[in-house]
N, C-alpha and C positions, 0 to 999 in steps of 0.2 A: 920485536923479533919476528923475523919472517919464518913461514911455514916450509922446511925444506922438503924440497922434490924427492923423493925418494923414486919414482916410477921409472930409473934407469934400474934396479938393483932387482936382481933376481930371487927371486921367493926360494926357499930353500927348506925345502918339509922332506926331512931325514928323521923322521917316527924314530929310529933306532938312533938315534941320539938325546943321548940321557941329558946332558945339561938342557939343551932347547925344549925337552919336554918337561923337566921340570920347572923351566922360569914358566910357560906357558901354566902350568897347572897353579903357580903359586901368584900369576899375573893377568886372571881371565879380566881385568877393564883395558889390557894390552892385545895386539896384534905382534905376534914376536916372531922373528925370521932371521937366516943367516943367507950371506951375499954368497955370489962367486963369482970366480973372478974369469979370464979371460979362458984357462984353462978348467973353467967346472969345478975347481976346487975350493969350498967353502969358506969363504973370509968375514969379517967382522959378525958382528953381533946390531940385528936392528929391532926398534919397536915403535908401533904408531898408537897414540888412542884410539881403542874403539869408536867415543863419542870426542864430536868435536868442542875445540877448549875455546872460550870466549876470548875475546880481546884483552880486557879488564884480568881475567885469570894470566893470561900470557904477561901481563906485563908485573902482576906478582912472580914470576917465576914457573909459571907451569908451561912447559913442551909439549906441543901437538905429538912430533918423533923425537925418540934420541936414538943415539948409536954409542958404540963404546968396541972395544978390540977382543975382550973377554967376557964369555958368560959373567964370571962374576962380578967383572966393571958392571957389565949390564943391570946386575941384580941390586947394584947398590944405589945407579941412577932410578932406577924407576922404585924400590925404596923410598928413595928422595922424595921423587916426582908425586908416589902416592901420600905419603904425608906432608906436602906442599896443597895436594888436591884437597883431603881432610879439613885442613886449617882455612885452607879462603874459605871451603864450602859453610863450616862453622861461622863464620866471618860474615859473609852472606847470609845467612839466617837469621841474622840478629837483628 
């Protein structure tokens, strides 16, 4: 799986926005931001690891970024994504 570029997409820190602050508060191993679009007006929902994910983990299933169209989509991928991280890392300790 390749690493996608995200550095076309504009950072998007609207403090006054409650869903972005809460995935952040409930997702601090995530970088979480919302795009805009040509007109400045805030679209999708993104998130990158803080730390970067090994090869070996990617090819379990684990995402550098993901994206999704709704905070809540968001909140169910990286959900995911964090008990996908849990299990290899267990996995790995063995």
């Amino acid at each position: 799986m390749a690493f996608r570029d995200t550095s076309d997409l504009h950072y998007w820190d609207a403090d006054d926005d409650e869903p972005l602050r809460r995935l952040r508060a409930c997702f601090l191993r995530w970088r979480i931001w919302r795009g805009k679009d040509e007109h400045l007006q805030p679209v999708g929902w993104y998130a990158a690891r803080r730390e970067t994910v090994s090869d070996e983990a990617i090819t379990q299933g684990l995402q550098q970024s993901v994206d999704a169209s709704s905070a809540e989509e968001l909140a169910v991928l990286l959900n995911e994504q964090d008990q996908l991280y849990q299990r290899f890392r267990a996995a790995s300790e063995q």
